[in-house]
Steps between C-alpha positions, in 0.01 A plus 500: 500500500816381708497516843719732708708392763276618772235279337684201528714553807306335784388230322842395341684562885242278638522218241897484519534527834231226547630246181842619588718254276457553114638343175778730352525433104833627287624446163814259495748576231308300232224714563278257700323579787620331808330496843583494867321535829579852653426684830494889448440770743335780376545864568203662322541426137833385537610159586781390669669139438790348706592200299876321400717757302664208313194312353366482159273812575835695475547361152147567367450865626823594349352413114157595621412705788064443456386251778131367589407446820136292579348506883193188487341408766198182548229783481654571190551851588799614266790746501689517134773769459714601179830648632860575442764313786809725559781370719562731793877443614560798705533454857228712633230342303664150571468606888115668461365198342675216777353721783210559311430126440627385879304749637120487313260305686455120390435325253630830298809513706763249602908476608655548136823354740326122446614522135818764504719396797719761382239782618458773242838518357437107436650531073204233445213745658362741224183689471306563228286810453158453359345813286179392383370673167197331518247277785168244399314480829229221435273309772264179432216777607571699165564177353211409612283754379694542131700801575839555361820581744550831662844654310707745586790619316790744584 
């Protein structure tokens, strides 16, 4: 039986806020998968990415909007999640998520200014909203001990 989000919650806030940098997978127009290294914020179950508007993420979410996201860590405690990235170009959001990354503690937060000179109305800052539909927690102790991956799905 699939966990509920309540399950999950503590465990999943503790091991991305800990790991904090992930491996973002899309689809490229070929239908590949293509990787990148990623820092989101999360709100809850939703993420929140500030990355370059104008990159080839841009390009793949507009033919496929399914990303994977993996968390690792050298204790092998992991964080998989199955999502769908929206673009969020309205202002508001655009301001939420700067202050909301400039002001969370480190190593979650940081001054998005270092990479968008421009501030928030930079045209190459963009922010991607991450709506997981479903989450693998798995640590070496389960591992360990032959269980399978706590799952929750929305």
């Amino acid at each position: 039986m699939p966990a509920s989000w309540n399950d999950i919650a503590k465990t999943f806030d503790e091991r991305v806020r800990r790991i904090v940098w992930c491996t973002v997978t899309t689809v490229d127009t070929k239908g590949r998968p293509f990787s990148r290294i990623l820092h989101p914020v999360w709100e809850g179950a939703t993420g929140w990415i500030a990355t370059g508007r104008q990159t080839l993420k841009t390009k793949h979410l507009a033919g496929n909007a399914n990303v994977a996201l993996s968390y690792w860590d050298p204790q092998h405690d992991t964080v998989i999640v199955q999502a769908t990235a929206q673009w969020q170009d309205d202002d508001a959001t655009k301001r939420r998520v700067w202050d909301l990354i400039k002001n969370a503690p480190a190593p979650i937060g940081y001054d998005p200014a270092m990479f968008w000179k421009g501030g928030v109305t930079d045209p190459t800052y963009g922010v991607l909203k991450i709506t997981p539909y479903r989450v693998d927690l798995l640590g070496a102790q389960e591992m360990m001990q032959g269980k399978g991956s706590t799952v929750w799905r929305a």
